[in-house]
C-alpha positions in Angstrom: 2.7 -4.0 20.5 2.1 -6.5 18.1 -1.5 -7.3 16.2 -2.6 -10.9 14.9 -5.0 -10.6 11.8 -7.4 -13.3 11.5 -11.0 -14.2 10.0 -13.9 -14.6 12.1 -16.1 -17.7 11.2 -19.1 -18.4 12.6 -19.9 -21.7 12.0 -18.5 -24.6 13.6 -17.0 -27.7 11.8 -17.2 -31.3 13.0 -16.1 -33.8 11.1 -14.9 -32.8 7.8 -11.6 -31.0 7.1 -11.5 -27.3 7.3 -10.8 -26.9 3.4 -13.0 -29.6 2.1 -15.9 -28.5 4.4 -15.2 -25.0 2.7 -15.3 -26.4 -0.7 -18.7 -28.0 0.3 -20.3 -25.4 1.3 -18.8 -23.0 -1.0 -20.7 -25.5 -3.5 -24.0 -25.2 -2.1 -23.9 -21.5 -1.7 -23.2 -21.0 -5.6 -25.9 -23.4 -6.2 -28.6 -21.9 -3.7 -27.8 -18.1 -4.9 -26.9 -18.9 -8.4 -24.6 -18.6 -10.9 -21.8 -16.6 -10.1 -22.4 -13.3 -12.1 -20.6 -12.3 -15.2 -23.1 -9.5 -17.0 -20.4 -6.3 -15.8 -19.4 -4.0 -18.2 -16.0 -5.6 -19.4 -13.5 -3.1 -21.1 -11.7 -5.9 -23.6 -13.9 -8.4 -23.0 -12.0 -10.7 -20.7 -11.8 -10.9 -17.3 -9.3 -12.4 -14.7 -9.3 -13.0 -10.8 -7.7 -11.4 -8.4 -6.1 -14.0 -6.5 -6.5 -13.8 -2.6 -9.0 -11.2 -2.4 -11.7 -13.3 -0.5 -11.9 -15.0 2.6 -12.1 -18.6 2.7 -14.9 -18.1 5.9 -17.5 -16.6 3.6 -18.2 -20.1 2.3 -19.6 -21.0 6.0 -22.0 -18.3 5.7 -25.8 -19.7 4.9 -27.4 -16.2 3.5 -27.1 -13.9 1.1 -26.3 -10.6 1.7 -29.4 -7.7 0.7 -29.0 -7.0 -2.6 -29.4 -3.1 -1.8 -27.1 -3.2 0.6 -24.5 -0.5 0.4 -20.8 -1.4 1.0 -17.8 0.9 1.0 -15.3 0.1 -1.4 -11.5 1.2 -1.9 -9.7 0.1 -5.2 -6.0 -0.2 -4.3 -3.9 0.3 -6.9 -0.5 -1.9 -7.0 2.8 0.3 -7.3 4.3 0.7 -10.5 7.6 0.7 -12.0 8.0 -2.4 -9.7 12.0 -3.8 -10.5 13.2 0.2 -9.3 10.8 -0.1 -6.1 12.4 -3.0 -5.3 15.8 -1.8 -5.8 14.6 1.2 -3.9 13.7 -0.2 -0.5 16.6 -2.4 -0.6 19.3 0.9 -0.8 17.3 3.0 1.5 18.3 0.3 4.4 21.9 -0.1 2.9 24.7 2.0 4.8 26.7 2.0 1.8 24.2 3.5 -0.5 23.6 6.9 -1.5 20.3 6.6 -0.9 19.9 5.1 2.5 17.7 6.5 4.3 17.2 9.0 2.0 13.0 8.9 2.3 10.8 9.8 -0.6 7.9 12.2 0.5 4.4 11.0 -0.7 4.7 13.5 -3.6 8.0 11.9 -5.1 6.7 8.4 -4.2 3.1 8.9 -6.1 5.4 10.6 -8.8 7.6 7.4 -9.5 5.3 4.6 -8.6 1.7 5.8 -8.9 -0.6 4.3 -11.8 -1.3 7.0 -14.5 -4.0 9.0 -14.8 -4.9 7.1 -18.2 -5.2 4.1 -15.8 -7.2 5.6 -13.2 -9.6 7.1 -14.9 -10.2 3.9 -17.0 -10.8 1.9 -13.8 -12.7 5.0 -12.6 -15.4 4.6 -15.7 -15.6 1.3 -15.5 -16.9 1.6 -12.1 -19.0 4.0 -12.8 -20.8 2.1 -15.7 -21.3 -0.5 -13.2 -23.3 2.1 -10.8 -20.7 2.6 -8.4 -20.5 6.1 -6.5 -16.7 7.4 -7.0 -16.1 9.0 -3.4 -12.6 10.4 -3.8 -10.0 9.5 -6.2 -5.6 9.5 -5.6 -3.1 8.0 -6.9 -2.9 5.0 -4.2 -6.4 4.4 -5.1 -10.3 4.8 -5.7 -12.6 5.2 -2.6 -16.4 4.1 -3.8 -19.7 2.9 -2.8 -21.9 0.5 -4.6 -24.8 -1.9 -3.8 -24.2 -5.4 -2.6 -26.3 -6.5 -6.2 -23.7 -3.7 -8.0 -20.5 -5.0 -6.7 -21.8 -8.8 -7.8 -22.3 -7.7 -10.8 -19.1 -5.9 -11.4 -16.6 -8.3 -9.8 -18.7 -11.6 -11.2 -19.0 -12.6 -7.4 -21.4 -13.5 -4.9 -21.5 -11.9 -1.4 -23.1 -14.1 1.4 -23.7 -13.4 5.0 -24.7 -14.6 7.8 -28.4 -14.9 9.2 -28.6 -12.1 11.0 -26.6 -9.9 8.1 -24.0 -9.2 10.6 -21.5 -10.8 8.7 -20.8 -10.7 5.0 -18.2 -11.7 2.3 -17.4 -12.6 -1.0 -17.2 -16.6 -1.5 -15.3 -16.3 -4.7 -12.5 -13.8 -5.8 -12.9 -10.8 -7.5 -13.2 -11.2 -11.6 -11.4 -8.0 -12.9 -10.9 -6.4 -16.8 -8.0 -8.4 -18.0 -6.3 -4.5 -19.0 -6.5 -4.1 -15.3 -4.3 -6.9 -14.2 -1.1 -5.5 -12.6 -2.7 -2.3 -11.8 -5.5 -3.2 -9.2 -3.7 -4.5 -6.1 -6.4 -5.6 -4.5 -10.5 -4.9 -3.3 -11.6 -3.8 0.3 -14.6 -3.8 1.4 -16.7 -6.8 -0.3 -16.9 -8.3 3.2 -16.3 -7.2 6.9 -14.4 -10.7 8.2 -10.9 -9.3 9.0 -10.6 -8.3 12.4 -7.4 -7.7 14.3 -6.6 -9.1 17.7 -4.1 -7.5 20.3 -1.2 -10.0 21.6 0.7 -7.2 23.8 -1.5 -8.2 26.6 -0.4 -10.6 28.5 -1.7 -12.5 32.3 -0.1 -10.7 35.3 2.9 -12.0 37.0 1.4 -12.6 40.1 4.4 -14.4 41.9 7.3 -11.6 43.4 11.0 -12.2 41.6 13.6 -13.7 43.4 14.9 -11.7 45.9 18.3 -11.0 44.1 16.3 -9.1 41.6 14.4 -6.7 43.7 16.0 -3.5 44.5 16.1 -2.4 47.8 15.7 1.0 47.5 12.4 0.1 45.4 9.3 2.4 46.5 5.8 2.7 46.3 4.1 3.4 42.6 5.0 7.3 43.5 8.9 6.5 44.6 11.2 4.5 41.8 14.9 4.2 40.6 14.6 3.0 37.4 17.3 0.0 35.3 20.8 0.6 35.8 24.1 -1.1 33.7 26.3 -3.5 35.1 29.8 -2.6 35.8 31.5 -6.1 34.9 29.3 -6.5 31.1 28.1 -3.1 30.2 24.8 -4.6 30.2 21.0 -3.3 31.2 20.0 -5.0 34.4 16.4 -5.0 34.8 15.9 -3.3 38.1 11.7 -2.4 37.7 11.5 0.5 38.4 7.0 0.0 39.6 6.0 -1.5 42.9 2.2 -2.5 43.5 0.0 -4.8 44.7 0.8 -7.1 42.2 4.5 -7.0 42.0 7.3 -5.4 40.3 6.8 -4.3 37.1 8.7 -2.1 34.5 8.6 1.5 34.3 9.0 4.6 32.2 13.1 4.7 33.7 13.8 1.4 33.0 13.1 2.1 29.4 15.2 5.0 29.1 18.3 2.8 30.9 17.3 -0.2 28.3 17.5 2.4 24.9 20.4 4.7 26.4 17.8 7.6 26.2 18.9 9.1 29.6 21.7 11.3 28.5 19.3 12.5 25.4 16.5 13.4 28.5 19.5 15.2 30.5 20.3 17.0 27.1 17.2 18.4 27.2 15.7 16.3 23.9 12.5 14.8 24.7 10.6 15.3 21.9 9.2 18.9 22.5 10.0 20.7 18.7 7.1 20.9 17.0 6.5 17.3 15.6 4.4 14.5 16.8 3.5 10.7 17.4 0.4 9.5 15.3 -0.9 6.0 17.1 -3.2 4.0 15.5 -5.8 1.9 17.6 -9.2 0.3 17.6 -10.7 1.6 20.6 -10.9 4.3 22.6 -9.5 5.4 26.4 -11.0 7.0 29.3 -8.3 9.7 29.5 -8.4 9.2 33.5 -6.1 6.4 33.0 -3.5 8.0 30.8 -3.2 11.1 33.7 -2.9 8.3 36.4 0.0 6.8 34.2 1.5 10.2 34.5 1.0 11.1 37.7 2.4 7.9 38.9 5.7 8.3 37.2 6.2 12.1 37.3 5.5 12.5 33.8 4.5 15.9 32.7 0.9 16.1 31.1 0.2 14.7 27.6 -1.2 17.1 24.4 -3.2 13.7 23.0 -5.9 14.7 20.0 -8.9 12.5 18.8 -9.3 10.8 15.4 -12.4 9.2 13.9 -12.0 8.1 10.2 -15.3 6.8 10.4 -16.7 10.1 11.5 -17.3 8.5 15.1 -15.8 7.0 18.2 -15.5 3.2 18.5 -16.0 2.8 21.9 -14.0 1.6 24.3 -13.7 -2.0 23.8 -11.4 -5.2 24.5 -8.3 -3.6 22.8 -8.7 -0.6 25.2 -5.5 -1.6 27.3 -3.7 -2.2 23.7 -4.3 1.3 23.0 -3.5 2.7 26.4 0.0 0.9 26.6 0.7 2.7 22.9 -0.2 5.8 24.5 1.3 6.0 27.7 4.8 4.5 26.1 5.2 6.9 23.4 4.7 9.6 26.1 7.0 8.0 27.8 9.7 7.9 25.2 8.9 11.8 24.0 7.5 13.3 27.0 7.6 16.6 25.0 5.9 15.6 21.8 2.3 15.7 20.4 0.2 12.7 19.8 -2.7 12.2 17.3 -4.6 9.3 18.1 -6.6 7.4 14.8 -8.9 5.0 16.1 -11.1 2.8 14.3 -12.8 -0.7 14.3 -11.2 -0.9 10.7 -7.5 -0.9 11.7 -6.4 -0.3 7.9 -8.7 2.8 8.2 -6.9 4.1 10.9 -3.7 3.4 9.3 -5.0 5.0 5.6 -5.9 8.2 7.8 -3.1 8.4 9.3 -0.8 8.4 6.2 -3.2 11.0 4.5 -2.7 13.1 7.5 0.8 12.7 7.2 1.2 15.6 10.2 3.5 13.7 12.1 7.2 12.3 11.6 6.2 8.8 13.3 3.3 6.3 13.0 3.0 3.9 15.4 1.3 0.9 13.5 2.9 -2.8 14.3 0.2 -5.1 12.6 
């Protein structure tokens, strides 16, 4: 699965350059709203941007956003100790280091690159000075809410939206305390333009293969052989293992030919042990489908659980059949091993739960 991020816009340009018709706009917001604020509580003094922490769409936007509207906002933190992190994740993929693949828990990692608690607790009064509502506090960073006229105030920025209010976001980056620089990574939440868009869905092969490639002992959907290797190369030939109305199509066996997990499945290693599969999605499923999946390939029953970081369901939506190829593949792969679904409109929500969790031994998140 892959995922593209991209910013929603929803004005149309005609005739003027995507940039320059940003710029104009961007003008006549600032003008129309006023002067970009600069009144926060500074420690120091001096303030500095945080370079790329707003979307250039937000200068399309016509409207201001309410001023007592409340927006969620996470303070990242960037890493510390940068030069050994660096060093770090080169040796843990190097074969002839001591330390490949020798992970650091969350503990040691917090421990070695984590801001200081001098640090957080200076950006932590800061915001608070400024009105915001600390929510939770961590070493990775601050989670806080604050007015749309508070976060203006304290980031010397304005926040526009569109006419309905549906859309928001700041036209200008974020003016931080100069003692902060290095130490804030970046801002979430002063606008709600990133969305992320499945590609793993692509149009059905409606034509049938040659004829060379279709197996003859091929079944029905219930009946299937699965991939086999070719004597002469040692290769994977693609033999699909699913026969519908639609064609030939790969199935669960094929994937276990293409990775060489047979012999691990006749061993008796499928999984089953304990651990589990954390997925991350933005919709939900019917769970209908995912027993059909099963039931069609003899797969034995999944033990799936539910996760809403946002305290409630997203619905199923147009990534459905994103999250349902996730699911059904990773049962596939582990047949024996729990999953933990995190699903949320906010992908990097699901993904933050997820690693807070930190139940399972694999997260399937390829943004």
């Amino acid at each position: 699965m892959q995922w593209r991020i991209e910013r929603h816009a929803r004005l149309s340009v005609h005739g003027l350059s995507r940039q320059r018709f940003a710029i104009l706009i961007g003008a006549m917001v600032t003008s129309l709203f006023g002067c970009v604020h600069d009144a926060g509580a500074q420690p120091g003094g001096s303030r500095t941007p945080l370079s790329g922490n707003h979307p250039a769409e937000a200068a399309s936007l016509g409207s201001h956003a309410p001023a007592d509207q409340v927006l969620s906002i996470d303070i990242a933190f960037a890493p510390g100790n940068r030069a050994e992190l660096r060093r770090l994740l080169s040796e843990l993929q190097d074969p002839a280091s001591p330390r490949y693949h020798r992970w650091l828990t969350r503990a040691q990692f917090e421990s070695r690159f984590g801001r200081t608690g001098a640090e957080i607790e200076a950006i932590r009064a800061w915001l608070m000075s400024n009105g915001f509502r600390v929510v939770q506090t961590s070493a990775r960073e601050i989670r806080s809410t604050a007015t749309v006229a508070q976060a203006e105030t304290a980031f010397g920025t304005t926040i526009a939206a569109s006419s309905d209010g549906s859309v928001f976001g700041n036209v200008s980056d974020p003016r931080i305390p100069a003692q902060f620089a290095g130490v804030i990574g970046a801002i979430r939440g002063l606008d709600n333009l990133l969305r992320s868009t499945p590609l793993g869905i692509r149009p059905v092969f409606e034509r049938s293969p040659p004829q060379a490639a279709v197996n003859p002992a091929m079944k029905s959907i219930e009946g299937y052989t699965g991939g086999q290797r070719s004597p002469r190369l040692g290769a994977v030939v693609s033999i699909p293992q699913y026969k519908g109305a639609r064609g030939l199509g790969f199935g669960p066996s094929d994937l276990w030919s293409f990775y060489d997990e047979t012999p691990l499945r006749m061993a008796g290693i499928n999984g089953k042990g304990g651990d589990c599969v954390a997925l991350v999605e933005t919709s939900d499923y019917p769970d209908s489908s995912v027993r059909l999946f099963n039931s069609n390939f003899a797969l034995p029953a999944a033990s799936i659980a539910r996760f809403y970081p946002d305290g409630s369901s997203p619905g199923i939506n147009s990534a459905e059949l994103e999250a349902l190829l996730d699911i059904e593949w990773a049962h596939a792969v582990a047949p024996g091993a729990a999953m933990r679904v995190y699903m949320s409109l906010d992908l990097a929500e699901a993904i933050r739960q997820a690693i807070e969790d930190n139940a399972c031994g694999a997260i399937s998140a390829i943004t």
